[in-house]
Backbone as a ProteinNet text record, in pm:
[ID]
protein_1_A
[PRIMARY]
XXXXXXXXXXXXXXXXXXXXXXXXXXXXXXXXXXXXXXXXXXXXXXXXXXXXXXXXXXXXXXXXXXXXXXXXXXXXXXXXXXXXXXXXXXXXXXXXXXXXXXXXXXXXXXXXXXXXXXXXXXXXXXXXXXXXXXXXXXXXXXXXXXXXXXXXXXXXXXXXXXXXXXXXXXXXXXXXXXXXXXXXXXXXXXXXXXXXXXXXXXXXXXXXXXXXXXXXXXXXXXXXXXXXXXXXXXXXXXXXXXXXXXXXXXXXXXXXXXXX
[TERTIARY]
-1310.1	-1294.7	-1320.9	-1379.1	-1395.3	-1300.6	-1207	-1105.4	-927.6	-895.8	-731.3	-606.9	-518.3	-456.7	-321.6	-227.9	-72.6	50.9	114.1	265.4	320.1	310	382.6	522	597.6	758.5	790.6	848	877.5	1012.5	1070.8	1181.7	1270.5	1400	1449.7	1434	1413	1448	1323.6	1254	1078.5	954.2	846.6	733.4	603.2	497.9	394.6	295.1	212	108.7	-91.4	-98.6	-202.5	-348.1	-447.3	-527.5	-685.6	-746.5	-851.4	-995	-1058.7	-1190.8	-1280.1	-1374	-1551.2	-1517.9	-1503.4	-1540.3	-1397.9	-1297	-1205.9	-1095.5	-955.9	-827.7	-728.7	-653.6	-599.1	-462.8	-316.3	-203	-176.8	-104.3	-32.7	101.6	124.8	310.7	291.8	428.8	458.2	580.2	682.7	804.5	890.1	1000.3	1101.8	1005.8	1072.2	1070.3	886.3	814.7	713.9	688.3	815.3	817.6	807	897.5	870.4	751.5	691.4	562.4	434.7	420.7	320.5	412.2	518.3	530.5	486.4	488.6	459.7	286.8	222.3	81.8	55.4	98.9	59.2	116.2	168.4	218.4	89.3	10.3	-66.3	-238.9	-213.4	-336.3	-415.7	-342.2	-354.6	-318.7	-341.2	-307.3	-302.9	-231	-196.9	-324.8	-392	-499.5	-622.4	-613.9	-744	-713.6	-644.3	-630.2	-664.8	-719.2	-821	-723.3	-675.6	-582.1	-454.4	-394	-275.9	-290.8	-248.8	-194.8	-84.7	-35	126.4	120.6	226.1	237.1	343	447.4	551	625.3	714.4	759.6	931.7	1004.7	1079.9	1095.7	1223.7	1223.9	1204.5	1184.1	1143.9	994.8	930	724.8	708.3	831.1	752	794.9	889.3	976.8	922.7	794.3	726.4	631.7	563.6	529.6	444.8	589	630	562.1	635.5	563.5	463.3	381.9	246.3	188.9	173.1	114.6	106.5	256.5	238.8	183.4	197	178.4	2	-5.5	-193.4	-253.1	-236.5	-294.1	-368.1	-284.2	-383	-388.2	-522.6	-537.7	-433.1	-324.3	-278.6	-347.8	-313.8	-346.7	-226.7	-190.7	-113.1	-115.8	-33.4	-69.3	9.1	-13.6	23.1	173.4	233.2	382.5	456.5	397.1	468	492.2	311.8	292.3	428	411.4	573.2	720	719.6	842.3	868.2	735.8	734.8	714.6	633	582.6	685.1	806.4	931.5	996.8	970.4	1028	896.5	760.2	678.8	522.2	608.5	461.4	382.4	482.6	397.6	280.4	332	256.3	148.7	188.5	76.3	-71.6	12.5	-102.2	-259.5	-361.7	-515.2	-508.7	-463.6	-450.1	-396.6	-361.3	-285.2	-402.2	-443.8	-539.9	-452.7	-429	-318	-410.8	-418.8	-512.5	-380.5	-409.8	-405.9	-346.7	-271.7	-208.7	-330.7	-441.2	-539.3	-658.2	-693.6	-844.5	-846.8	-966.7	-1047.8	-1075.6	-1113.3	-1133.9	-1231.5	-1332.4	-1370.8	-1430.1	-1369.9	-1349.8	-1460.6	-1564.6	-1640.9	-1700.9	-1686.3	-1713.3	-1602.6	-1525.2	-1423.9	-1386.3	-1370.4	-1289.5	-1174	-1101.5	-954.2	-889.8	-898.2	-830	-703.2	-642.2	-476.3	-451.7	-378.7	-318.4	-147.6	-126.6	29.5	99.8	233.6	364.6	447.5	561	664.8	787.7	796.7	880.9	974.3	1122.3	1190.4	1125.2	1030	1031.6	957.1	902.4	811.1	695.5	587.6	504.8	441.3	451.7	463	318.8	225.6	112.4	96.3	-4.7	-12.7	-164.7	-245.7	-405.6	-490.5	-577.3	-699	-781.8	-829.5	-903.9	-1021.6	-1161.4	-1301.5	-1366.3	-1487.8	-1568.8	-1651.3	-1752.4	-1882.3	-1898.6	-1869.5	-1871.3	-1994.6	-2152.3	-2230.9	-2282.3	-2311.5	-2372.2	-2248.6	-2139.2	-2010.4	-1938.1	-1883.4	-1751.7	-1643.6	-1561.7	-1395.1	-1337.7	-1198.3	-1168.7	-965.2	-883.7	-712.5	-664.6	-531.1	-453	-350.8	-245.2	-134.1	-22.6	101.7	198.3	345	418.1	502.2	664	611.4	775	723.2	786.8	772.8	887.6	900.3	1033.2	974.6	849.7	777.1	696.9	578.2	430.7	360.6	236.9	211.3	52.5	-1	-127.8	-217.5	-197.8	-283	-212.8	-91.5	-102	-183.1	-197.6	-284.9	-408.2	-473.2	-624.3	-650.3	-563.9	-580.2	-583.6	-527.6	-502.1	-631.2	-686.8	-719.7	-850.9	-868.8	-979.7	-984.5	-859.3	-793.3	-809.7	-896.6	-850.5	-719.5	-702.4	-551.9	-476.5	-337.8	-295.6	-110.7	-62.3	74	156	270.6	334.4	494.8	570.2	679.2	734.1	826.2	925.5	1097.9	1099	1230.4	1356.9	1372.6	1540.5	1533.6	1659.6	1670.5	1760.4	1733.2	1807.9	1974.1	1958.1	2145.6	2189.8	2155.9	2208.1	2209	2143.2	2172.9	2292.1	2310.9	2389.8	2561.4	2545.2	2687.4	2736	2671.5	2670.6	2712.6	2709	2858.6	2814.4	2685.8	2589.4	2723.1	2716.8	2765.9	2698.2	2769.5	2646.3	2568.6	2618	2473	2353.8	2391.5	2267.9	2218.5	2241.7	2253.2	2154.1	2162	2118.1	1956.5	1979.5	1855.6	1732.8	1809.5	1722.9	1656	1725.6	1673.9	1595.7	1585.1	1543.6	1383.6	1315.6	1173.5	1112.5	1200.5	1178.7	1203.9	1256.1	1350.1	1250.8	1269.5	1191	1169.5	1080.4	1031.6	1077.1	1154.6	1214.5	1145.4	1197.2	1109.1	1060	1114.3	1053.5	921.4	941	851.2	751.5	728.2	625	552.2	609.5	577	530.1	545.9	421.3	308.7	306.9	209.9	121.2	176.5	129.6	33.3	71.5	3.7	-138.9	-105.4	-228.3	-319.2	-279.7	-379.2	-466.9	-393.5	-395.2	-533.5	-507.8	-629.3	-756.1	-746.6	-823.1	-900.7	-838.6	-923.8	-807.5	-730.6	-615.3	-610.5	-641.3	-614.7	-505.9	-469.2	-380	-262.4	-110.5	-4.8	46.6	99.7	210.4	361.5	462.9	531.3	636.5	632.1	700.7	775.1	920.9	1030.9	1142.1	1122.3	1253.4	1382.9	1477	1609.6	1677.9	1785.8	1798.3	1970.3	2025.5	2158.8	2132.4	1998.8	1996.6	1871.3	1837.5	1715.8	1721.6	1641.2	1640.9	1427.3	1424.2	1253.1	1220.9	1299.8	1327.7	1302	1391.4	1400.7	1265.5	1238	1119.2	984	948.2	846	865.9	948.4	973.1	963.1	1042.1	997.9	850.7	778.3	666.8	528.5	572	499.3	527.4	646.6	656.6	528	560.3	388.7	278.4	239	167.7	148.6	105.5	108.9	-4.1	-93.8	-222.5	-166.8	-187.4	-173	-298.8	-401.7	-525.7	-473.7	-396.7	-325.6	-228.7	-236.5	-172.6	-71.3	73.3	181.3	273.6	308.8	348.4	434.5	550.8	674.8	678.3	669.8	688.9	818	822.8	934.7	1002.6	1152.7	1171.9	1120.7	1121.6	1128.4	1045.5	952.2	810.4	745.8	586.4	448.6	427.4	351.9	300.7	200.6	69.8	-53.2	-115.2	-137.9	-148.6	-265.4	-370.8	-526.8	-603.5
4052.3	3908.7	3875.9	3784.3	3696.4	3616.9	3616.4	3525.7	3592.1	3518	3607.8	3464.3	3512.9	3395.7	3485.3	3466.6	3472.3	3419.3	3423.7	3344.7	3371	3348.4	3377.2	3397.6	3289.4	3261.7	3174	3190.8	3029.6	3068.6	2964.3	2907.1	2801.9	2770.5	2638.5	2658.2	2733.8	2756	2734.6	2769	2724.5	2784.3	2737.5	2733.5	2760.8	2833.7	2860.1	2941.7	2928.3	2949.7	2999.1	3086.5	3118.2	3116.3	3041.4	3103.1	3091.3	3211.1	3236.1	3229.6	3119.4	3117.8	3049.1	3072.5	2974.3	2958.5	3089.4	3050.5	2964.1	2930.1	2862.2	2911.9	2908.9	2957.7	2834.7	2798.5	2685.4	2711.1	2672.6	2693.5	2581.5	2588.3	2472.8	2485.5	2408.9	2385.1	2453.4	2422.7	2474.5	2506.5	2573.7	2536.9	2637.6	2671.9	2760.9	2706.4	2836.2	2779.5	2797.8	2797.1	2804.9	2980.4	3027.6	3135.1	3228.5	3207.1	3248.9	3266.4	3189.7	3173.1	3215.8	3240.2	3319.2	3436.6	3516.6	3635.1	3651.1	3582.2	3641.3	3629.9	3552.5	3584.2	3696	3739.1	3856.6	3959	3966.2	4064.3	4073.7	4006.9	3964.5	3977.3	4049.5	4082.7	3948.4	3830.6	3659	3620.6	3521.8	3422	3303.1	3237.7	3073.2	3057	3124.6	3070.4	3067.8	3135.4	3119.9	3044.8	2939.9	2813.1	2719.5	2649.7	2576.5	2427.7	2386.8	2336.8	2335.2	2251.3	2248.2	2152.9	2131.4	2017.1	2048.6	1940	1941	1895.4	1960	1891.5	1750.7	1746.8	1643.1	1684.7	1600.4	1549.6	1655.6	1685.4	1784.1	1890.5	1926.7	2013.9	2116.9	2209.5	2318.7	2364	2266.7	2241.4	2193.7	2153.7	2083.3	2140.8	2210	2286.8	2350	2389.3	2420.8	2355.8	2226.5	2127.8	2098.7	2027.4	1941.6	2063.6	2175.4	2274.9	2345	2336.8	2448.5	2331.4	2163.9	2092.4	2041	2080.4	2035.7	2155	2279.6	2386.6	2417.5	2452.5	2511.8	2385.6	2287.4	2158	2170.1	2209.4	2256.5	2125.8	2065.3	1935.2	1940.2	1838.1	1844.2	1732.6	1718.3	1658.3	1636.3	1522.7	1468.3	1316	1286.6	1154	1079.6	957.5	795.8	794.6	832.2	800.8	911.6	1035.2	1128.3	1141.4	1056.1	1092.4	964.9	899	793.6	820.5	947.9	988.2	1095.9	1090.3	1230.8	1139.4	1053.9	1027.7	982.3	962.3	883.7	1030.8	1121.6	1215.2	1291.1	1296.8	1398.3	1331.4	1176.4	1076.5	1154.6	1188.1	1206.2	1344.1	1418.8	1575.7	1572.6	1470	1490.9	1337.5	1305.5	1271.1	1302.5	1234.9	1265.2	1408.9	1440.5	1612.9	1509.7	1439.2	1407.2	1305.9	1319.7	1235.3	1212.3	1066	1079.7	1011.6	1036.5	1005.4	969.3	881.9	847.9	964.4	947.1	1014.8	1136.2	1067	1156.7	1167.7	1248.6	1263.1	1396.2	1410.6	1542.5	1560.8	1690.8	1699.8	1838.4	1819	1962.3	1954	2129.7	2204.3	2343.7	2323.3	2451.8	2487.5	2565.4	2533.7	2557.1	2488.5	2474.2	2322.8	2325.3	2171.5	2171.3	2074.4	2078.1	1955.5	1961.1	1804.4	1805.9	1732	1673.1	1633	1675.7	1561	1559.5	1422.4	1390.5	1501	1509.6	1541.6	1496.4	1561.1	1499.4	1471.9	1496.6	1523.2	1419.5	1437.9	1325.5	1275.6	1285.1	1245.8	1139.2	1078.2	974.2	1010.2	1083.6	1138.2	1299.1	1353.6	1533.1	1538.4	1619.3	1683.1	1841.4	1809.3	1999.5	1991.2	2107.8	2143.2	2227.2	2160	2230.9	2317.3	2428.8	2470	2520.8	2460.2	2529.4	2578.7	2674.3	2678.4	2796.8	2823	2876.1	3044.6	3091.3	3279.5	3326	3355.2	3429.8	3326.8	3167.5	3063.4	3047	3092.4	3098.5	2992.3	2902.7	2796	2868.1	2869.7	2963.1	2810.9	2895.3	2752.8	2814.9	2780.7	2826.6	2650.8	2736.8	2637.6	2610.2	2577.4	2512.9	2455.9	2429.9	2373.2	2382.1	2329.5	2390.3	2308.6	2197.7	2078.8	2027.4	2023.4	1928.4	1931	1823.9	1854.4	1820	1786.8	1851.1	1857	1910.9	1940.9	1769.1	1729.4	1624.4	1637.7	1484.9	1516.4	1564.7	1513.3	1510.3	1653.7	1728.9	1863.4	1965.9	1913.3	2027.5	2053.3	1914.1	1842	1914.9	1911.1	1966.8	2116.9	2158.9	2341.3	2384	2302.7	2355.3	2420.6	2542.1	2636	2726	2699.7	2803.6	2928.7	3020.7	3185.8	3231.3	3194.5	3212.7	3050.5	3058.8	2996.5	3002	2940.2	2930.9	2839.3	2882.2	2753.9	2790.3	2656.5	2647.2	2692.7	2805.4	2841.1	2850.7	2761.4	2690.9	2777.1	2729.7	2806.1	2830.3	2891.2	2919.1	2799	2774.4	2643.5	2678.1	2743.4	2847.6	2876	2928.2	2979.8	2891.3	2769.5	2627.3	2571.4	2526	2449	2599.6	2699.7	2761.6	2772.6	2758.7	2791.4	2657.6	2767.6	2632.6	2495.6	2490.4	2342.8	2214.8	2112.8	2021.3	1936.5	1864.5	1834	1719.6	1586.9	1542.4	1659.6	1747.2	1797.5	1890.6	1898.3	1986.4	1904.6	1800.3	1659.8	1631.9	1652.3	1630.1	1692.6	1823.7	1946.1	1937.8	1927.4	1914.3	1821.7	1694.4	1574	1554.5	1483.7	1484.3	1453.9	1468.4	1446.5	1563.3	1649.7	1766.2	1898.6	2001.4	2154.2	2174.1	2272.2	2314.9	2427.6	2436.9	2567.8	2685.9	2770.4	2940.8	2910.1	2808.6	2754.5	2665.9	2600.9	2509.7	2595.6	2669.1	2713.2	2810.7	2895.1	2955	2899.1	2781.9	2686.1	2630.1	2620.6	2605.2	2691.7	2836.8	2929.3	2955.3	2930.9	3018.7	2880.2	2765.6	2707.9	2705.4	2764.3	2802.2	2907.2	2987.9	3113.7	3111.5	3034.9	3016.6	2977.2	2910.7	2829.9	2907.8	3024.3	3142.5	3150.4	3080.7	3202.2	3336.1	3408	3573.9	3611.4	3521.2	3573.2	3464.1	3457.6	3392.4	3426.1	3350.7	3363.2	3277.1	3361.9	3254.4	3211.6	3108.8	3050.5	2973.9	2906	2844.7	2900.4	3034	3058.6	3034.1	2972.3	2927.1	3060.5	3062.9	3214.1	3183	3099.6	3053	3121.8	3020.2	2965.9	3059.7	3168.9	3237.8	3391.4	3482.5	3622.9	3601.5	3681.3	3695.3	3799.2	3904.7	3989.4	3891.5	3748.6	3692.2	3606.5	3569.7	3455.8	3500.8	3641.9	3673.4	3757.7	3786.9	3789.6	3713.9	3584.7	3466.8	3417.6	3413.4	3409.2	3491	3616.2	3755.2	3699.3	3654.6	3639.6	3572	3482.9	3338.8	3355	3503.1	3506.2	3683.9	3713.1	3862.3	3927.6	3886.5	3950.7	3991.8	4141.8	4228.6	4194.5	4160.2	4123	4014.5	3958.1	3828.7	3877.3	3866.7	3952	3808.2	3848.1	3805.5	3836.4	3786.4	3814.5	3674	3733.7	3651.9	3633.7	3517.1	3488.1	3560.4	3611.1	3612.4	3502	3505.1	3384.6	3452.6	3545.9	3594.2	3658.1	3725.4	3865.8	3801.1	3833.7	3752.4	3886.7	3780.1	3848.6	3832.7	3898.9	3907.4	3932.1	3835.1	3827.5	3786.3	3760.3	3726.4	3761.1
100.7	122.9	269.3	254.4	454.8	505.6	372.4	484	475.4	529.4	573.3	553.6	451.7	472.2	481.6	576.1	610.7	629.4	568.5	553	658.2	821.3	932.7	910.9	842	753	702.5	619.3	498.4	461	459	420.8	454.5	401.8	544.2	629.7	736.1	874.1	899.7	832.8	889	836.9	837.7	776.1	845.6	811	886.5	825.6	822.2	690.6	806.7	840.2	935.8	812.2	842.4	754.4	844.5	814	892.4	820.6	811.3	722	767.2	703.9	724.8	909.6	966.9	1107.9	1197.6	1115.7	1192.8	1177.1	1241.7	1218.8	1250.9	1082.4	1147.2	1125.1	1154	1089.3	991	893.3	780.6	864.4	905.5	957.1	1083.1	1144.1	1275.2	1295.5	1192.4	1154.5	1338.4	1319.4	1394.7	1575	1613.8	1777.5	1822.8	1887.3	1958.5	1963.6	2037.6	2103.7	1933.6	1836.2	1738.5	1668.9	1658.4	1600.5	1688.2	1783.2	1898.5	1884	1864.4	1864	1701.4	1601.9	1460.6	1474	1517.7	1569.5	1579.3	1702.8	1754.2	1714.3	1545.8	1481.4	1388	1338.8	1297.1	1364	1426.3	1527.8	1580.9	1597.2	1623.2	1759.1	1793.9	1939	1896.8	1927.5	1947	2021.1	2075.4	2215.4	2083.6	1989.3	1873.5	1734.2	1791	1686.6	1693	1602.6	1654.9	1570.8	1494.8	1463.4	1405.6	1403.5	1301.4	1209.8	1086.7	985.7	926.4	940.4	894	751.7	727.6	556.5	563.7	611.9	678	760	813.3	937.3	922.2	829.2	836.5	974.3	1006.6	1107	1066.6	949	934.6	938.9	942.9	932.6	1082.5	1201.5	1301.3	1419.6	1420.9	1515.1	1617.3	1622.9	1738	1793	1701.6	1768.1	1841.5	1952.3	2037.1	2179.1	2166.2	2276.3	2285.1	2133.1	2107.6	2184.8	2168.5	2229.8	2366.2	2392.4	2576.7	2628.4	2566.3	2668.6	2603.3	2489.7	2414.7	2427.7	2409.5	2362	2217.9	2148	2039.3	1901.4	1868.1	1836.9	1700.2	1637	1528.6	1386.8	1321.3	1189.7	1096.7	1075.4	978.3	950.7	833.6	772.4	882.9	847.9	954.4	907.1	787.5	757	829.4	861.8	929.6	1033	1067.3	1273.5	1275.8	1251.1	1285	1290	1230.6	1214.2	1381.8	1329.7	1455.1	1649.4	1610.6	1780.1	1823.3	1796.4	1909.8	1993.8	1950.9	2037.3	2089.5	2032	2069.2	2105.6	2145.3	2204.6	2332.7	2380.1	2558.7	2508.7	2452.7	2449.5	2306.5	2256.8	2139.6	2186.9	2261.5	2292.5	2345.6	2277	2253	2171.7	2113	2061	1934.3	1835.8	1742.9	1660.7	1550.3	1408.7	1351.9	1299.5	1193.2	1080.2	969	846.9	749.6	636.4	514.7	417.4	306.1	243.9	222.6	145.2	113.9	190.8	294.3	369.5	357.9	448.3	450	586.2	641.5	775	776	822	828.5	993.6	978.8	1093.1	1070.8	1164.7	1142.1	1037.9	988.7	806.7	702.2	757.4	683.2	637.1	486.3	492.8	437.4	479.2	425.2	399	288.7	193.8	151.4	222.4	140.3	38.3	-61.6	-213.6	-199.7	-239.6	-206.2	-309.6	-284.3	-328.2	-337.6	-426.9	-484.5	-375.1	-294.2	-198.4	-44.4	-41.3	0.8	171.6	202.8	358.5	327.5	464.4	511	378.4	400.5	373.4	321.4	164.5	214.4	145	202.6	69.7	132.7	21.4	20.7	76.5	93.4	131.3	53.9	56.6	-21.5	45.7	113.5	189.4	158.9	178	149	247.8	174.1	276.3	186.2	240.3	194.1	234.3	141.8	186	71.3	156.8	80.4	19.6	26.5	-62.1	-180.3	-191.7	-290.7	-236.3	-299.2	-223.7	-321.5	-225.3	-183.4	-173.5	-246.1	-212.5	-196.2	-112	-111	-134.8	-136.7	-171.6	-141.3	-79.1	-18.8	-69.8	-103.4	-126.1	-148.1	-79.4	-27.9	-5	-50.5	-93.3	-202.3	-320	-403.4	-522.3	-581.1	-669.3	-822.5	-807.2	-908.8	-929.4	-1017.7	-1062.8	-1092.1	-1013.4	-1053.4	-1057.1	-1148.9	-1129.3	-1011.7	-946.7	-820.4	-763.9	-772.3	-731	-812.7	-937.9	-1047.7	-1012.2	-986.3	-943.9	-800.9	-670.8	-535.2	-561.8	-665.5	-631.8	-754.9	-846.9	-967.3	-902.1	-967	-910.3	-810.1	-712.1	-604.3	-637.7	-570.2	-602.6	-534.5	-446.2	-363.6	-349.7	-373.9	-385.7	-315.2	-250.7	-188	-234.5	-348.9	-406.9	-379.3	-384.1	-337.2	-492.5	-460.2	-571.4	-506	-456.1	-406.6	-476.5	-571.9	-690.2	-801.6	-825.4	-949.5	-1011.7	-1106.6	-1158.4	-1176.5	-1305.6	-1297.7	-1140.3	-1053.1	-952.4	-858.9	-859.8	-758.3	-866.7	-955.4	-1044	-1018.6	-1033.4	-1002.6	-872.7	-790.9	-617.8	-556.1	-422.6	-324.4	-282.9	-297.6	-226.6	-268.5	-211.2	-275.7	-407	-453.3	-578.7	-547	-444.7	-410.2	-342.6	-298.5	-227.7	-375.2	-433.8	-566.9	-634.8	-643.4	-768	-629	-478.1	-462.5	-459	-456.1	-455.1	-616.5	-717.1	-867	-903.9	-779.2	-831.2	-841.5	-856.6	-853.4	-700.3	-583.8	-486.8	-392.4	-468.1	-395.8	-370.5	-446.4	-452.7	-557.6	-629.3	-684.3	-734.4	-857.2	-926.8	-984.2	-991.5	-1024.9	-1133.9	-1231.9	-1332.8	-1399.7	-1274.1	-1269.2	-1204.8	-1080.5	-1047	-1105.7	-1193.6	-1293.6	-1384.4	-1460.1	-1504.8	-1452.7	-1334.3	-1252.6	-1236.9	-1191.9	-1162.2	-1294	-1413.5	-1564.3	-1545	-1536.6	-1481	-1431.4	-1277.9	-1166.8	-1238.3	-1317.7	-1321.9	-1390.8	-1524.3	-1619.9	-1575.2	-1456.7	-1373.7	-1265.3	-1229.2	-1170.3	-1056.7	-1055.3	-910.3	-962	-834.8	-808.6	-739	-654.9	-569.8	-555.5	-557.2	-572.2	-492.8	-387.9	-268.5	-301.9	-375.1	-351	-225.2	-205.9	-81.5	-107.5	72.9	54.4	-34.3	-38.7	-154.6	-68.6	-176.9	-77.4	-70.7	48	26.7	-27.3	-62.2	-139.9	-284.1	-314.6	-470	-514.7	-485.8	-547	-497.1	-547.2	-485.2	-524.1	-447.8	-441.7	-548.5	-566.1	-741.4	-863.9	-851.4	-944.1	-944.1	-838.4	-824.8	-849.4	-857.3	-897	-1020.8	-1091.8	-1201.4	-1302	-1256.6	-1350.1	-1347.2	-1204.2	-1237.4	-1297.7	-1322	-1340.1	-1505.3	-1579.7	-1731.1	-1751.5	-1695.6	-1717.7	-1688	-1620.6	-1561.5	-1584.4	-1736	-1717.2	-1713.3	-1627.6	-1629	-1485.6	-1499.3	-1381.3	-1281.1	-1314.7	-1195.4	-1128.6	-1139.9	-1065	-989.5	-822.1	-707.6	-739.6	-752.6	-743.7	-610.2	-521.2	-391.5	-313.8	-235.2	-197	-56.1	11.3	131.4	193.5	304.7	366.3	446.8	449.8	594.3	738.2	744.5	921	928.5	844.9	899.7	832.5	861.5	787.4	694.7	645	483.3	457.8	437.9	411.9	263	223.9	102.6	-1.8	128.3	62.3	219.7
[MASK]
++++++++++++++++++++++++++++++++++++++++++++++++++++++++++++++++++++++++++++++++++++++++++++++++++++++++++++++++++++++++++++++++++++++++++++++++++++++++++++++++++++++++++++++++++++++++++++++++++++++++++++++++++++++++++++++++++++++++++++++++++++++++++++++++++++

């Protein structure tokens, strides 16, 4: 394969998604501290100094957490929608400035030979979507896939991922094990809600989708670490999904994971 895609770390605490293709290296999220994320780089045989962008999925502190300083200090140009950059520019106006595009729920941007298209999600902020990533290996269009809040499967997420050979989907919880556990139950009822995350259940229907559709490779990501075990989360998705040629594979929160 020509391209490299890596889960720097996912989970609440933060998010970061490295992917290296058609000539460009961009990150999805910017979650945990600065300093964190340039040391998981360079675990990764990577530099913050060979990124050529960011796009955010939303405005959440676990996707934005480094930010505010990859930009005052790299200047490295970002990308996100107009409902997010709003959430975001009252604290991170001065440093994202001329370095910051803010586009429409749904655009496209291509970088090098790469393009990368947004489709909305289910999910409680300003603004959340996921990414489509293309680009041309050998006269072949490649195409990944992205997503990573949603509280549930919708058209326009089927439509953005459909045809993905690699693919990154949020498998958030286990339903039983959020419903017995200590959360309170509004946060319980938002996490379940159609605005919330995405259950081992649900992505495992997803996943048998993609699957039919030509995904090879499955990353799952955001597992909560309360309400899920990564045993369980690719288990449930390995049932739906029992063609062994289909690389089934679990984000970590804290070490990257290489997985296409």
């Amino acid at each position: 394969m020509t391209y490299r895609i890596i889960s720097l770390y996912s989970g609440s605490g933060g998010n970061s998604l490295l992917i290296c293709a058609g000539g460009a290296n961009i990150l999805i999220d910017a979650g945990k501290s600065a300093r964190t994320l340039c040391r998981s780089l360079c675990a990764v045989g990577s530099d913050i100094q060979k990124i050529d962008a960011i796009f955010i999925t939303h405005e959440h502190t676990d996707h934005i957490g480094a930010l505010e300083t990859l930009s005052k200090k790299y200047r490295i140009p970002v990308h996100m929608t107009e409902a997010s950059a709003a959430r975001v520019l009252p604290s991170c106006h001065a440093f994202l400035d001329g370095l910051l595009t803010t586009h429409p729920t749904e655009f496209l941007v291509s970088l090098g030979g790469l393009s990368v298209t947004s489709f909305p999600t289910s999910h409680d902020s300003a603004c959340c979507v996921g990414y489509r990533i293309e680009f041309y290996d050998g006269g072949i269009l490649r195409a990944l896939g992205c997503l990573t809040d949603t509280g549930c499967v919708t058209r326009h997420i089927v439509e953005g991922l459909w045809g993905c050979e690699a693919v990154v989907l949020e498998s958030n919880h286990d339903i039983k094990m959020l419903r017995r556990g200590p959360y309170p139950e509004y946060l319980k009822a938002r996490i379940l809600s159609r605005y919330g995350h995405l259950s081992n259940d649900d992505c495992a229907a997803l996943s048998a989708k993609l699957a039919e559709a030509g995904a090879r490779h499955i990353l799952l990501a955001h597992l909560s670490r309360e309400n899920n075990r990564p045993e369980l989360a690719r288990a449930t998705v390995r049932a739906a999904v029992p063609d062994n040629e289909v690389r089934i594979l679990v984000a970590d929160p804290d070490e990257p994971v290489p997985f296409a």
